[in-house]
C-alpha positions in Angstrom: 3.2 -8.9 -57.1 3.6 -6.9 -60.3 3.6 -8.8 -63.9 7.8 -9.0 -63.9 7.5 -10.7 -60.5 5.0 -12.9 -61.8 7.0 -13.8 -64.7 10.2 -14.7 -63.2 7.9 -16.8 -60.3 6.5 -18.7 -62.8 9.9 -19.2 -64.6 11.2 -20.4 -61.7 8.7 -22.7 -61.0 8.9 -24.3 -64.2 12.4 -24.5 -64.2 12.0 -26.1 -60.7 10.0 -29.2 -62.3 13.2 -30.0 -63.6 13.4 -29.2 -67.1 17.2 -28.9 -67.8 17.4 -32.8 -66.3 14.4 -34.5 -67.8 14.9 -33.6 -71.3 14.2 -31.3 -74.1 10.6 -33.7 -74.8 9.2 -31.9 -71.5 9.4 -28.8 -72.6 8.1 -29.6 -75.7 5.0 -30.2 -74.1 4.5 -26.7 -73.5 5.5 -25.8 -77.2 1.5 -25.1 -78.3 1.6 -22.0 -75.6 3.1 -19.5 -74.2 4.3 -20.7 -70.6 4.9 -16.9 -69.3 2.8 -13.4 -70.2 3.9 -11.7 -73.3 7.1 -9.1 -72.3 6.4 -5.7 -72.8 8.8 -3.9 -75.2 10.5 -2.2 -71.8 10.5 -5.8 -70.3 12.5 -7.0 -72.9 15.2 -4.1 -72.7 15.8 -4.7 -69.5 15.4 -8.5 -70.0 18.7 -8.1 -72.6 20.6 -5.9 -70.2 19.9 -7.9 -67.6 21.5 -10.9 -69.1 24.3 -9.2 -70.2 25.2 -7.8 -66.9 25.3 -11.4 -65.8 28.2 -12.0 -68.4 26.1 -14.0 -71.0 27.2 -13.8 -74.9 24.2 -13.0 -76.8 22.8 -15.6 -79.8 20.3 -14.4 -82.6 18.7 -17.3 -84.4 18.3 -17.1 -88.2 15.6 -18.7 -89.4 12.7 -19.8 -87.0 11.7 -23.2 -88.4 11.0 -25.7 -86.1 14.4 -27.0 -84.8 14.7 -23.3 -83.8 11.5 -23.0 -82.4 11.2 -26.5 -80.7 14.5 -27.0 -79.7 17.3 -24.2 -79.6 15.0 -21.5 -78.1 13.4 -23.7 -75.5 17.7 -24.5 -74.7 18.2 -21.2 -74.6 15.9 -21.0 -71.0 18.8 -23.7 -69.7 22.1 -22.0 -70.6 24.7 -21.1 -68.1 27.1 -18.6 -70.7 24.4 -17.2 -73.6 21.1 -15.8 -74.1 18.1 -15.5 -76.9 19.2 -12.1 -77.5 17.7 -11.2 -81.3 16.0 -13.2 -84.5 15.9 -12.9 -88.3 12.6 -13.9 -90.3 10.9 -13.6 -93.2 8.0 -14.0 -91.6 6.5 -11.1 -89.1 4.2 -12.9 -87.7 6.5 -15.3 -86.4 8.7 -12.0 -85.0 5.6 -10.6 -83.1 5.0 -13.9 -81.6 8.9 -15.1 -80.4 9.2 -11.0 -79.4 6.4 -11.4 -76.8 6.9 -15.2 -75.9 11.0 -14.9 -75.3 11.4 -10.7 -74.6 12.9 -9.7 -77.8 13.5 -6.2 -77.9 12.2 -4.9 -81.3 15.5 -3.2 -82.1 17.1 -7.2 -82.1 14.4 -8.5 -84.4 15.7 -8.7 -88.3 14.2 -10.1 -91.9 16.5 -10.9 -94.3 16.6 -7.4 -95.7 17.9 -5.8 -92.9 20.4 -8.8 -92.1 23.7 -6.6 -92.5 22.2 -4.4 -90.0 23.2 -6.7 -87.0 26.8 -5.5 -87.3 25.7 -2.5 -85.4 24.1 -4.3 -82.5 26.1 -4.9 -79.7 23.6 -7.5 -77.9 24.6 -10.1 -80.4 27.6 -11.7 -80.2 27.2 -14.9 -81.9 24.5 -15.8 -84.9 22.8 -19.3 -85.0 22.3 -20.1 -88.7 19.6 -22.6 -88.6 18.5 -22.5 -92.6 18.1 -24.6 -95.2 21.5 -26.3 -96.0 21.6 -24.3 -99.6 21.7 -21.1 -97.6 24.0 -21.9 -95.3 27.2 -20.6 -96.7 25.5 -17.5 -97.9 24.3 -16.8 -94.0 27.8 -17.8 -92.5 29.7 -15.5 -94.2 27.4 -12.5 -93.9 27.3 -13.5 -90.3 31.3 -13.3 -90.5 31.5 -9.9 -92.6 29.0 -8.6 -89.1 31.3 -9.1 -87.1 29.8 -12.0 -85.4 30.5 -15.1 -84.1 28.9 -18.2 -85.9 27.2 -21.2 -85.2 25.5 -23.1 -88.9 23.3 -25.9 -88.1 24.5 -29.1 -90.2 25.3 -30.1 -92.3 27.8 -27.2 -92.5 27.1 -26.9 -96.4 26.5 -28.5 -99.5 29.6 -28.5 -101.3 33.4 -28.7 -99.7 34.3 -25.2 -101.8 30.9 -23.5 -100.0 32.7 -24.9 -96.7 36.0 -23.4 -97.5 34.2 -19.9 -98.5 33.1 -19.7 -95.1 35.6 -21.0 -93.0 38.1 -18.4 -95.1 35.4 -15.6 -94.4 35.1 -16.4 -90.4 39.2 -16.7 -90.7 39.2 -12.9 -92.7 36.8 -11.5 -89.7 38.8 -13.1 -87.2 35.4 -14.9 -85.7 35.0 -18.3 -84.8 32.9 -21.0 -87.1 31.5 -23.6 -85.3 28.5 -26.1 -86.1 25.6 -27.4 -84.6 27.1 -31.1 -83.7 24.7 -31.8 -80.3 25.7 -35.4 -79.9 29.5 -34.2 -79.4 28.1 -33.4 -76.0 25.8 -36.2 -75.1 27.0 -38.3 -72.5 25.9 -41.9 -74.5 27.7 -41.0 -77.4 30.7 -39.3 -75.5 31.3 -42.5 -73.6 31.1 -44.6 -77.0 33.6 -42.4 -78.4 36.2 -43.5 -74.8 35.6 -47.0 -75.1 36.3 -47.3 -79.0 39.2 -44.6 -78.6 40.6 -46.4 -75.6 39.9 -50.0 -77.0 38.6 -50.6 -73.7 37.3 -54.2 -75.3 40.3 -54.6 -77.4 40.5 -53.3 -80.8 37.3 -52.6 -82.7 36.2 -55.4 -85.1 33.4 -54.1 -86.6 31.3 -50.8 -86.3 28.0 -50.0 -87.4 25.4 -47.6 -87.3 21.8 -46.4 -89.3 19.7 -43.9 -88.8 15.9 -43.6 -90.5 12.4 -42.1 -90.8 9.6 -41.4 -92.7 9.6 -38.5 -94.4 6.6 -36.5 -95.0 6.2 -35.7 -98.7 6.8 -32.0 -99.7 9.5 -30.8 -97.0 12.4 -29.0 -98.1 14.8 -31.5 -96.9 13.1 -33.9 -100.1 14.1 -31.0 -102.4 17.6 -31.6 -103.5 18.3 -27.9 -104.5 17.5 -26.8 -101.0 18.9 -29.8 -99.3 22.0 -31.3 -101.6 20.5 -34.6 -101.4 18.2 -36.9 -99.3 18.3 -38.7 -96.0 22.5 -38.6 -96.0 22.7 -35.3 -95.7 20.0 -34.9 -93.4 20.4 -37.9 -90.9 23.2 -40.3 -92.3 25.7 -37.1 -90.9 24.9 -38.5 -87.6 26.4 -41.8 -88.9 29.0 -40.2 -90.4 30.2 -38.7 -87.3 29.9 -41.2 -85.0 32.3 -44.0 -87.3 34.9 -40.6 -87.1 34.6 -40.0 -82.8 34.2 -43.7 -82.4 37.5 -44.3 -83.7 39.1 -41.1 -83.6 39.9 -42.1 -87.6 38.8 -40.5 -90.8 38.0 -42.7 -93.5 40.1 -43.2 -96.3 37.9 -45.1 -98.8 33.9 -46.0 -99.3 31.2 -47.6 -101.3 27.9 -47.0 -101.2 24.9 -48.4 -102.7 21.8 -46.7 -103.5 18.8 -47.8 -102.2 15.5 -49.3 -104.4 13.1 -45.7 -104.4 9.5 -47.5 -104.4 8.0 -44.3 -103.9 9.5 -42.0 -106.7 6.6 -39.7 -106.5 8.0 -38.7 -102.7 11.5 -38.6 -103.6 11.8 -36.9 -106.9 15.3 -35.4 -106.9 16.6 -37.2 -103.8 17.8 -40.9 -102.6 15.3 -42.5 -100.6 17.3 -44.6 -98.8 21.4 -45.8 -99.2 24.1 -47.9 -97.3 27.6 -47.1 -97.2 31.1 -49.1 -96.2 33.6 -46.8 -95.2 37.6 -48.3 -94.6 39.0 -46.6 -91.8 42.8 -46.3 -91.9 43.2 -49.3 -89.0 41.7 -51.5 -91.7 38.3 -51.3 -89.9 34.7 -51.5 -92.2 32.4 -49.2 -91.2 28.9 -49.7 -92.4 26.3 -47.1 -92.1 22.5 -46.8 -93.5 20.1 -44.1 -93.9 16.2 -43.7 -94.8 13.8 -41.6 -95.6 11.2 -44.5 -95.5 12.1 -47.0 -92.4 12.8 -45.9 -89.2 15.9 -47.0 -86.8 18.7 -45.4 -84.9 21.9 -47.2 -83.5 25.2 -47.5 -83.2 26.8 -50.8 -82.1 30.9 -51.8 -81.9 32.0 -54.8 -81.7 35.6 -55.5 -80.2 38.0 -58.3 -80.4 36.3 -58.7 -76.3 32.8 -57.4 -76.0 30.6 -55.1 -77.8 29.2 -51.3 -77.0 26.1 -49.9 -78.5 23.4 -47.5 -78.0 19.9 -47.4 -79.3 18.3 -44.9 -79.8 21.5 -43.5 -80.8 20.7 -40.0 -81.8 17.4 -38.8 -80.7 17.5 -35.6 -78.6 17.1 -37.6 -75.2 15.8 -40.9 -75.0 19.3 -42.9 -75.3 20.0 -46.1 -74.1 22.9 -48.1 -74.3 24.7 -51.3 -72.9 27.8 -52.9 -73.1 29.2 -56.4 -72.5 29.5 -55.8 -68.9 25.8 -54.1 -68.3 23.5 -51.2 -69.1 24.6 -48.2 -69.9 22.9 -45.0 -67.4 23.7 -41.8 -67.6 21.8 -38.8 -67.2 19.2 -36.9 -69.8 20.7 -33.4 -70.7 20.2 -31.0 -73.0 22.1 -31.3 -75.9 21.2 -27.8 -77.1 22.5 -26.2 -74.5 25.2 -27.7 -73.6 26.7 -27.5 -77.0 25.4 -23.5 -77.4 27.0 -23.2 -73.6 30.3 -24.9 -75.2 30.6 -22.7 -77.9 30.0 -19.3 -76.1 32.7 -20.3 -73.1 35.3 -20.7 -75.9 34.9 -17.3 -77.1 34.9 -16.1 -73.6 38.3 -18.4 -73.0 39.8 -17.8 -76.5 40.1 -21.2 -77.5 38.6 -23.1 -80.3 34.9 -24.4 -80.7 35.3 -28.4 -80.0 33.3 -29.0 -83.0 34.8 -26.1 -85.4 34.3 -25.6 -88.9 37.0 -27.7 -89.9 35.1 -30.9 -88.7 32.1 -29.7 -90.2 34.3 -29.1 -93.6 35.3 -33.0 -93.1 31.8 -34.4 -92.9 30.6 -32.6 -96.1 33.9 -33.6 -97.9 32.8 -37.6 -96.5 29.4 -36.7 -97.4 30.2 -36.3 -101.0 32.5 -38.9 -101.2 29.5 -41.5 -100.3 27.6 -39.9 -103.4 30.3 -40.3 -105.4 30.1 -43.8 -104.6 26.9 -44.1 -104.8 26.7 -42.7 -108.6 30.0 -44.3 -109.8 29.1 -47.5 -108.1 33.3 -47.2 -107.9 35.3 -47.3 -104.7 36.3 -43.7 -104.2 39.5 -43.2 -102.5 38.9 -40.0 -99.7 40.9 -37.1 -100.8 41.6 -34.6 -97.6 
């Protein structure tokens, strides 16, 4: 058996144990080492045509922190539609290991130099940008000006104008925008958006959700230039969408309160922690929470005649949930992929991205309406 046959035994022996079903924490286990022997540059040639004879859309990542690196390339092994086809990094070292761990031919591996170069490269179809949110629009609309399809990790951007910069750019290029919403294609939160939609237990009476952590001191995400502010941006987005797919509503009104910081050292430029009422147009309160400090995660309705919730709410696997009538199963997926597989069959059917830069556009425009809040102590009417 020569090293290729080895490789793809091995690959399918892992993939055998299940991977796909148990969960995206499995293959984490195997994120310290290389699973498979390093490709050879002519390996991963024929690695890229192979996939692309099989009718897969290829995805370059941009930016290999490690979301990238622990999640969306490991989802990449379990997609149906799309394929790791290239990278960007500053960082060489990081290319010389992801080109011999995934097959990356050398001609798909970029820094951000040689960026604009990857409007040449017919192996990429679609770019991932998976940066910090303050490069965001930048990477989006140089991904758009390529000739590529995007995908930006969220939030979509800092401010609503960076949003509308990028959705006009994608618009211009005639390339689909979508962003990196995983939950929109978990079956726990799916199945909280039918029975709040549906008012399966009546109308809702009250909705609430949070989502916390502690925060280790010196990440970007505590730098407010890189981030555009603290745990809201970061986690609180989850909250944010759930209220709007729980409902089917976008909020019209909110006030928030900003949380006591008892650790200013850790959170110089950034909230530490907040709570938030939003009024959805059917007169419902929505009241969220997030932290950079405490941990939870959950989302809980309550209905004129049960309840629905789910806790953990928004972990990458790991849900559970109940209602008034029982527990809640379902099975683990991989959030990753199906949302990357989503994405890449609407460009192959020419429809829209389910979660298109337009939502993401929505979120950031609710985002800063909560800080608004939050600094004015006001309620702040939600302007469209």
């Amino acid at each position: 058996m020569d090293q290729s046959e080895l490789r793809n035994s091995r690959r399918k022996f892992i993939q055998a144990l299940g991977l796909a079903s148990v969960g995206l924490s499995t293959v984490s286990l195997f994120s310290g080492f290389n699973i498979f022997d390093s490709y050879t540059e002519e390996e991963s040639v024929k690695r890229v045509q192979r996939e692309k004879a099989n009718g897969k859309l290829g995805i370059a990542l941009v930016g290999l922190g490690g979301y990238a690196g622990g999640q969306l390339a490991p989802a990449l092994y379990h997609t149906s539609n799309c394929y790791l086809a290239g990278i960007v990094t500053g960082t060489p070292e990081k290319a010389e290991k992801w080109k011999k761990q995934y097959g990356i031919p050398s001609a798909n591996i970029y820094d951000y130099s040689s960026y604009e170069k990857i409007k040449s490269n017919p192996d990429i179809d679609i770019i991932y940008v998976v940066l910090p949110n303050s490069m965001h629009a930048e990477y989006v609309i140089k991904a758009a000006e390529a000739g590529k399809h995007v995908i930006c990790e969220k939030p979509m951007a800092i401010t609503v104008a960076d949003c509308d910069k990028m959705i006009a750019a994608c618009k211009k290029a005639k390339r689909n925008l979508g962003v990196g919403y995983r939950l929109n294609y978990d079956p726990y939160n799916l199945e909280m958006a039918r029975l709040g939609q549906n008012n399966v237990y009546g109308k809702l009476t009250k909705l609430s959700a949070g989502y916390g952590f502690n925060a280790q001191k010196g990440i970007w995400r505590l730098d407010k230039t890189m981030a555009g502010g603290g745990p809201l941006m970061d986690v609180g987005i989850y909250c944010i969408q759930a209220f709007c797919y729980v409902t089917g509503q976008v909020p019209i009104a909110v006030t928030a309160q900003e949380g006591p910081k008892t650790d200013p050292e850790r959170f110089p430029t950034v909230e530490q922690s907040l709570t938030w009422q939003f009024e959805m147009p059917s007169g419902l309160k929505a009241e969220g929470q997030a932290s950079y400090s405490e941990g939870f995660n959950f989302l809980k309705a309550e209905a004129e005649r049960g309840t629905f919730e789910i806790g953990p709410a928004f972990n990458y696997n790991g849900m559970r949930g109940k209602t008034t009538e029982g527990t809640l199963t379902f099975p683990t997926v991989n959030q990753q992929a199906r949302q990357m597989d989503d994405f890449s069959l609407s460009l192959m059917k020419g429809r829209l991205s389910r979660v298109p830069g337009e939502m993401g556009r929505r979120d950031v425009m609710l985002l800063q309406s909560i800080y608004e809040a939050m600094r004015s102590g006001q309620r702040i009417a939600i302007k469209g």
